[in-house]
C-alpha positions in Angstrom: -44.1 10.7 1.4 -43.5 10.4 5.1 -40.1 9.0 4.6 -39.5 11.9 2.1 -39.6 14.1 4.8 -38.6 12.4 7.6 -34.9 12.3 5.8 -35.4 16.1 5.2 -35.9 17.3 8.4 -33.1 14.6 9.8 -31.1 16.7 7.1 -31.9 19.7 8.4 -31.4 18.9 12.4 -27.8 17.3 11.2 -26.5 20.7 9.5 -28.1 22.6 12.3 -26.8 20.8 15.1 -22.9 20.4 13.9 -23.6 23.9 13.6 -24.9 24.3 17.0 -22.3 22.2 18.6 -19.1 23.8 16.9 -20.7 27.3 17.9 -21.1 28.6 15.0 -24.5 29.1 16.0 -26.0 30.1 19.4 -29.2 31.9 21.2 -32.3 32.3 19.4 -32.5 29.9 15.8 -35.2 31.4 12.8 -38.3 30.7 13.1 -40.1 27.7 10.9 -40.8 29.5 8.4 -37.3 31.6 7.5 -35.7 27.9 8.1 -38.5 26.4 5.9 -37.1 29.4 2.7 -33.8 28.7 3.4 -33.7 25.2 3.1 -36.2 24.9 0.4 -38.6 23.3 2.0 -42.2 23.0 4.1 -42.8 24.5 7.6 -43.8 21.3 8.7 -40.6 19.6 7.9 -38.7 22.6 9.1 -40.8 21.8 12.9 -39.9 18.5 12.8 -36.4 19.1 12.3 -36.5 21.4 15.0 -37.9 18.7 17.0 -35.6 16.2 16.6 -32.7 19.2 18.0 -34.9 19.3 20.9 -35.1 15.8 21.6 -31.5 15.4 21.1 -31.1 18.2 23.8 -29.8 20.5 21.4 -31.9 22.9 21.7 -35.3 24.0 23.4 -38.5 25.2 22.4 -41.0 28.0 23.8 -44.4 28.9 22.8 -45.0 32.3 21.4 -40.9 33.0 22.1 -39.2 30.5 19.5 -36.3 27.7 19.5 -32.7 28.3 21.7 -29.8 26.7 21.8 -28.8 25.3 24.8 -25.4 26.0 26.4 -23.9 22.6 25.8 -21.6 21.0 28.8 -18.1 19.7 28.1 -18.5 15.8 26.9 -15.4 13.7 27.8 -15.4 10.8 24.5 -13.3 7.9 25.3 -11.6 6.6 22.2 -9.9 4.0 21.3 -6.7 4.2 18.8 -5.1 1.4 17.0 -2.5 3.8 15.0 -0.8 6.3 17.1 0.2 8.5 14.7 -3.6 9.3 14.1 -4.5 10.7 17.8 -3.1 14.4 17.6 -4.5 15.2 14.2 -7.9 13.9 15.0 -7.7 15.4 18.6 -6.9 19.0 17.2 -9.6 18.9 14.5 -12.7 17.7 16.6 -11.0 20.3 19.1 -11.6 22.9 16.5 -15.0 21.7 15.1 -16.7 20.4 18.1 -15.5 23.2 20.7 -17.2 21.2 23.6 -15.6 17.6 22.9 -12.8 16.9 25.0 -10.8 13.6 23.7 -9.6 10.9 25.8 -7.3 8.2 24.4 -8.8 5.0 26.0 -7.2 1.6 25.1 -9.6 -1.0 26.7 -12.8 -1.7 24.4 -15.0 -2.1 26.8 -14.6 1.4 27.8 -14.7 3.4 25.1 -17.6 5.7 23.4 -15.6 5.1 19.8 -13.4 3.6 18.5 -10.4 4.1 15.4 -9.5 0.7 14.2 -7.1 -0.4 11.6 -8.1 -3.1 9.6 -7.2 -5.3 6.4 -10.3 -7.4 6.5 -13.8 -6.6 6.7 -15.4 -8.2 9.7 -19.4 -8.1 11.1 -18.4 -5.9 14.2 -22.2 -5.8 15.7 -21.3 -7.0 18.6 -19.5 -4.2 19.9 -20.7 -1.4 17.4 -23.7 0.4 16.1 -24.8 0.2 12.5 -24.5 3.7 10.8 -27.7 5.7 10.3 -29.1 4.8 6.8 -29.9 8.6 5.9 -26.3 9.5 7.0 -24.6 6.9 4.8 -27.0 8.0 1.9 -25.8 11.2 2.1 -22.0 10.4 2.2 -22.8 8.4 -0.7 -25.0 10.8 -2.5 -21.9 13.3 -2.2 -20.1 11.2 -4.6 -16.6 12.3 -3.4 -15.1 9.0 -1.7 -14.1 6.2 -3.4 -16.4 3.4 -3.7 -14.6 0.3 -3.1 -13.5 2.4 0.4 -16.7 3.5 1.3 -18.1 0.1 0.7 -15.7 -1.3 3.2 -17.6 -2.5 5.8 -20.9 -3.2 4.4 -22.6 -6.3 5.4 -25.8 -6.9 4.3 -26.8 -3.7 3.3 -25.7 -2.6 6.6 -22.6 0.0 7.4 -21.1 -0.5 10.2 -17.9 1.7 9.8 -16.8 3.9 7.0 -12.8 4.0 6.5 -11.6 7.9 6.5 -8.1 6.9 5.4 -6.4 3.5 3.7 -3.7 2.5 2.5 -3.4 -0.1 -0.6 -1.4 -3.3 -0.2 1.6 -3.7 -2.5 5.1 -5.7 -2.9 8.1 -3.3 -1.8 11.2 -4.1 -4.1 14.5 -2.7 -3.6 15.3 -0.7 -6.9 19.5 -1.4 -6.9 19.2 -5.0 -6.4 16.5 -5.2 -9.1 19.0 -3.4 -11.4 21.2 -6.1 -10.9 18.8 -9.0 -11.1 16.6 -7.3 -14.0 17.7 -3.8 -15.7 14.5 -4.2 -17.7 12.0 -4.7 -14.4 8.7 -3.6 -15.7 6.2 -2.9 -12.3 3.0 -3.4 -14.5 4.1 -6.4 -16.1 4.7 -8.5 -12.9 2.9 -11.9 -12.7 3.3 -15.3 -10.6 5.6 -16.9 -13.5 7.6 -13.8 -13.4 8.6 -13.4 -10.0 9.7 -17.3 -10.1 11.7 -16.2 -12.8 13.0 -13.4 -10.8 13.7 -15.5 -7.7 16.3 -17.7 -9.9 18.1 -14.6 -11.0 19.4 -13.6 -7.0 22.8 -13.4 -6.2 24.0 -15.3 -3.4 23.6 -14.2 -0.1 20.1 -12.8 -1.1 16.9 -14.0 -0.4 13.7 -13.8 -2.4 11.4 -11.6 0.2 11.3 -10.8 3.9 8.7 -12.1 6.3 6.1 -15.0 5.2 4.2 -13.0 2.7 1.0 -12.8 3.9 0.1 -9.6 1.7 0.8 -12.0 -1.2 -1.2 -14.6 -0.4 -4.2 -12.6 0.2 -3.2 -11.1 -3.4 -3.5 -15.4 -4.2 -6.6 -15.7 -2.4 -8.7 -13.0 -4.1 -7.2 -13.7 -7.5 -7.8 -16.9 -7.7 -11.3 -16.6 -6.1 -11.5 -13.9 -9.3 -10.7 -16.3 -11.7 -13.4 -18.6 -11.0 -11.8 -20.4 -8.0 -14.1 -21.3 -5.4 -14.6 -23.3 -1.4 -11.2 -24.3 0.5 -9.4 -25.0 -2.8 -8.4 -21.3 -3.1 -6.6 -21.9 -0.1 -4.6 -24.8 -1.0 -3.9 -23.2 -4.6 -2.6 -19.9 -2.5 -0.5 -21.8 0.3 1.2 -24.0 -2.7 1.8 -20.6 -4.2 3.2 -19.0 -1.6 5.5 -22.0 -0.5 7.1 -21.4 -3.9 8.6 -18.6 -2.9 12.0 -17.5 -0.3 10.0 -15.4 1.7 12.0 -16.4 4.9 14.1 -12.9 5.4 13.5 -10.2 8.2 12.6 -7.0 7.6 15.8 -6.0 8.9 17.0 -8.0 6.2 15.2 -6.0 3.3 16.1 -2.5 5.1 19.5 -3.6 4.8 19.2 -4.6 1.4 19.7 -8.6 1.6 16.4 -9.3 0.4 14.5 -8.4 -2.8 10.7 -8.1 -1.9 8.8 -7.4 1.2 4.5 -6.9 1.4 3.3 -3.8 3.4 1.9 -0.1 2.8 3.5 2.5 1.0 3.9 4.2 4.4 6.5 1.9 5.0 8.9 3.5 2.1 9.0 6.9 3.7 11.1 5.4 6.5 12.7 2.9 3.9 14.2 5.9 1.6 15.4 6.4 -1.9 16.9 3.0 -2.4 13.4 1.5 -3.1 10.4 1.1 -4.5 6.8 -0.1 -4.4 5.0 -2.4 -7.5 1.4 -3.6 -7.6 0.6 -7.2 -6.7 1.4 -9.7 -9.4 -0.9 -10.7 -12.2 -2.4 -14.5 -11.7 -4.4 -16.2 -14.1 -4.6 -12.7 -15.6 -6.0 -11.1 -12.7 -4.2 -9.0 -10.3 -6.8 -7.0 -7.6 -5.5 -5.0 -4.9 -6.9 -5.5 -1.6 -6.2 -2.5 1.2 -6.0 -1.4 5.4 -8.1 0.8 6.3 -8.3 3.5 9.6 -11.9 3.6 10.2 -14.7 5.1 12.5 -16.7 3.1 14.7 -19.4 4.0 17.4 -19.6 1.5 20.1 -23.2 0.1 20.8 -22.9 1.4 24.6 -22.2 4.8 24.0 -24.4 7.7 25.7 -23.1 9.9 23.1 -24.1 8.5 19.9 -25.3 11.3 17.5 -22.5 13.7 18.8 -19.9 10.6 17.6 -22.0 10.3 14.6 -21.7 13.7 13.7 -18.1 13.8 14.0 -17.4 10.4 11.9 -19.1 12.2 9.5 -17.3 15.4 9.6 -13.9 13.2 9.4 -15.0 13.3 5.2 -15.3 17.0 5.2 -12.4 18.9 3.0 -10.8 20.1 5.8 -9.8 16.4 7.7 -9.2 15.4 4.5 -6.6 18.0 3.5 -4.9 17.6 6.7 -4.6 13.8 6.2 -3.4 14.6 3.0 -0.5 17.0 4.1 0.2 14.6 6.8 0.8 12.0 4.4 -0.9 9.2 6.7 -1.8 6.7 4.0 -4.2 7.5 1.1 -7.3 10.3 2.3 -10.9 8.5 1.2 -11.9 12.0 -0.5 -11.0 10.9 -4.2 -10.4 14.9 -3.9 -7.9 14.9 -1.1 -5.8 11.6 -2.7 -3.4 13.4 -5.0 -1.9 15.9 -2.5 -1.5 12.8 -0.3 0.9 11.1 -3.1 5.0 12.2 -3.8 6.1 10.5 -7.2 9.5 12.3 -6.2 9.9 9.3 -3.8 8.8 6.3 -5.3 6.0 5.2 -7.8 2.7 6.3 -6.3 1.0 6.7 -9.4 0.4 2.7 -8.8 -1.8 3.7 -6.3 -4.4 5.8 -8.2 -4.0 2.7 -10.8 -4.7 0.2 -8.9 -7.5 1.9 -6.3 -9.8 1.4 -9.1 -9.2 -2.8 -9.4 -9.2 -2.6 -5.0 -11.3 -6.0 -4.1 -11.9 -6.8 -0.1 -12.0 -10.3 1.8 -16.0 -9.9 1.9 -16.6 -10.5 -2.1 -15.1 -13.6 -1.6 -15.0 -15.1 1.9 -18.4 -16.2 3.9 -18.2 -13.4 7.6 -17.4 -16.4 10.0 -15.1 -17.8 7.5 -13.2 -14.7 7.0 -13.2 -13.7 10.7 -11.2 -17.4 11.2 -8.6 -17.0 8.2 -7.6 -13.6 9.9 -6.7 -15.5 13.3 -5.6 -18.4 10.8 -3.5 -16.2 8.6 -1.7 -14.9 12.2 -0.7 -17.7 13.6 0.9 -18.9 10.0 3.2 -15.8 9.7 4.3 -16.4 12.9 5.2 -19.7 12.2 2.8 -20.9 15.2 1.2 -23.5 13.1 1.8 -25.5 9.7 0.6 -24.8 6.4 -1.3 -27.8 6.5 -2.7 -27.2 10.0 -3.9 -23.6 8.8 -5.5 -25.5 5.6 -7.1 -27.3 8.4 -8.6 -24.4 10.6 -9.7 -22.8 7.1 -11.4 -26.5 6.5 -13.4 -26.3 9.7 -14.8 -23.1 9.3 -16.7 -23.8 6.2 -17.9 -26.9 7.7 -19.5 -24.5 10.6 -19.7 -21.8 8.1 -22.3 -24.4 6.0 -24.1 -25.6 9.2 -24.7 -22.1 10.1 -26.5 -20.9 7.1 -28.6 -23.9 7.0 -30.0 -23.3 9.7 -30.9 -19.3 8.7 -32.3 -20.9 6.0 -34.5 -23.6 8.4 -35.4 -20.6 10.4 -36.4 -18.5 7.4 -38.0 -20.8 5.7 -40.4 -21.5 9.2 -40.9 -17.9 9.1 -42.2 -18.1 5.6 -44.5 -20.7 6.5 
C-alpha cells in the first residue's frame, strides 16, 4: 500500500512541477483536497505530493495560507552533444518548455550536468550516469507509445540507465543503377549471405564489392549467428571468416561516386547520397536476418546538482511535440511508434524496410556478456581502421571472455558467501 502511493504522489509532484517549471503554473497551487478530486485520489497522497515539490524547492508551504510556487532562478545545464545536428532543435524546445533552462553545449564529460550520446552498442554507463527513476521509466513504459526493442535499449539488469529519443536502424546501402546492371531482378527482402557472394561475382570491372570494412555487416554476422544457436568466441571467428569473403575495401568516396556496389550505415546517409540509390535490410544467415540500430539517447550524469529538472526534461523529449519535430526534421527514426511514419519519405528510397525490420531490431546486450561487449566495440574500431589483424582482434575478443569468466566467478563466490 505504501508503495501504491508513494508512486502516486511522485506522479502527481512530476505533472505539477513540469508544470511549475514551464510556467504554466504560478502563485498560490489548490489546496489538498481540490488537488486530491482532480487527480482522483486521497488528501494524504495529494500532501505528500506537495511535499516532495517543497523538498525539491519547487514550491513552499505555509500554515493556515496554502502551497506557492517559488520564483525559480535561471539554471545554466551543461550538455554534452555527440551529433551536432541535434543541439538547436533540443535547445529551442527545452527553451519553450522549461522557460528557466538556459543550454550550454559542453564537450568535456567531466563537466557536464547531461549528456546526448550516440551509440550502436549498449554499454553499463554507471560510472559516469545515474540510473533512471524506476516510477519514471514505469510510466514511459506504461504509456505504451515507444517501441520496445528502443526503449529497452539500455537496460542492464533491470536497470535503465538511458532511454534513446531517436535511432536509426542499420542497413546495407546499394547503388540502384549498378544493381540494374549486375541483377535486373534484385529483390531487397530476399537477400542472404549466399546471395550477395553471388552478387559479388556478377561486378563489372573496375568495381568493387562494398566501401569501408563492413563493420555494420559483421555485427549483422555476430547477432545472426548468435540467433541461430551460435555461442562463446566462435561467433566471432564464424563472422570475421564471413566478412573476409567479401570486397569490402572501397572508400566511401568510392560508393558516392558510384564505383562500389554496397556500403553499411543509416538511412540518414541517403539523403545526402540522392536518387541514384537505395537502402536493403541486412542479409538473411542461417535464416535469420535481425537488425541491430544507433541510437541518440539521454543520460544524466551522476554529479549533476540538477537531477530531477534533467530528469524531467529526458522525459518530456517523448512528449508529441519533440517527437513531431524530430519527425519533420527527419533526424533518424523518432522513438514515438506515433511520430515514426512522418519521419519516413518512400519518395526517396525504400523506408518501408524500416518499419519492417524495427520489429526483428536485436542489440549487442542479448548476446554479448557487458565487459565483453564494451571490448569488441574498441576491438571492432581498431579492425576497421586496419590498426590490427583479423586474427589479433579474434585475440582481444579471446581475452575478454577469459576476464569476462573470471569476473563472474567471483560475483558468484561473493554471492554465494552472502547466502551463507
Amino acid at each position: 500500500m505504501n508503495t501504491s502511493i508513494g508512486s502516486k504522489s511522485q506522479m502527481i509532484a512530476e505533472s505539477l512541477g513540469s508544470r511549475i517549471l514551464s510556467g504554466e503554473i504560478s502563485g498560490r497551487l489548490p489546496a489538498e483536497q481540490e488537488l486530491a478530486k482532480q487527480f482522483c485520489v486521497s488528501p494524504v497522497t495529494a500532501a505528500k505530493a506537495l511535499n516532495i515539490l517543497r523538498d525539491r524547492g519547487v514550491v513552499k508551504r505555509v500554515a493556515r495560507w496554502g502551497t506557492f510556487t517559488v520564483p525559480q532562478e535561471k539554471v545554466v545545464l551543461k550538455i554534452r552533444f555527440s551529433d551536432g545536428d541535434m543541439i538547436p532543435l533540443f535547445t529551442e524546445y527545452v527553451g519553450r518548455k522549461f522557460p528557466q533552462v538556459e543550454i550550454e553545449p559542453v564537450s568535456q564529460i567531466e563537466k557536464v550536468d547531461a549528456a546526448i550520446c550516440s551509440s550502436t552498442l549498449s554499454f553499463f554507463p554507471g560510472e559516469y550516469f545515474l540510473s533512471w527513476p524506476r516510477e519514471r521509466v514505469a510510466r514511459l513504459r506504461a504509456d505504451n507509445r515507444l517501441f520496445p526493442q528502443v526503449f529497452e535499449f539500455f537496460a542492464v539488469g533491470g536497470v535503465v540507465w538511458g532511454i534513446p529519443f531517436v535511432f536509426s536502424p542499420v542497413a546495407l546501402l546499394y547503388n540502384k543503377e549498378l544493381m540494374r546492371r549486375v541483377d535486373p531482378d534484385f529483390a531487397p527482402y530476399a537477400l542472404t549471405y549466399e546471395k550477395m557472394l553471388d552478387l559479388q561475382k556478377k561486378l563489372p570491372a573496375g568495381v568493387r564489392f562494398g566501401s569501408g570494412r563492413g563493420e555494420s555487416l559483421m555485427l549483422s554476422f555476430i547477432y545472426d549467428l548468435s540467433a541461430g544457436g551460435q555461442k562463446g568466441l566462435d561467433v566471432y571467428r564464424k563472422a570475421v571468416e564471413m566478412l573476409s569473403a567479401f570486397d569490402f575495401y572501397g572508400t566511401y568516396e568510392d560508393f558516392s561516386a558510384g564505383r562500389t556496389l554496397f556500403t553499411t550505415g543509416f538511412r540518414s546517409k541517403l539523403h545526402r547520397l540522392g536518387s541514384r540509390f537505395d537502402v536493403c535490410p541486412m542479409p538473411e544467415v542461417n535464416g535469420f536476418r535481425l537488425c541491430h540500430t544507433a541510437s541518440q539517447t539521454f543520460w544524466v550524469r551522476n554529479t549533476t546538482e540538477h537531477a530531477d529538472l534533467l530528469f524531467d526534461i529526458g522525459e518530456s523529449l517523448f512528449d508529441d511535440a519533440f517527437q513531431q519535430s524530430l519527425a519533420a526534421a527527419r533526424i533518424n527514426i523518432p522513438a514515438a511508434v506515433s511520430a515514426a511514419a512522418p519521419a519516413m519519405d518512400s519518395r526517396v528510397f525504400r523506408d518501408d524496410i524500416f518499419f519492417n525490420e524495427i520489429r526483428n531490431m536485436d542489440f549487442s546486450h542479448r548476446h554479448m556478456f557487458d565487459s565483453v561487449s564494451s571490448c569488441f566495440s574498441g576491438s571492432l574500431k581498431k579492425l576497421v581502421c586496419c590498426h590490427i589483424t583479423p586474427e589479433e582482434f579474434l585475440s582481444e575478443i579471446e581475452e575478454s571472455f577469459r576476464f569476462e569468466e573470471k569476473r563472474r566467478h567471483a560475483l558468484q563466490m561473493f554471492f554465494s558467501s552472502q547466502d551463507a
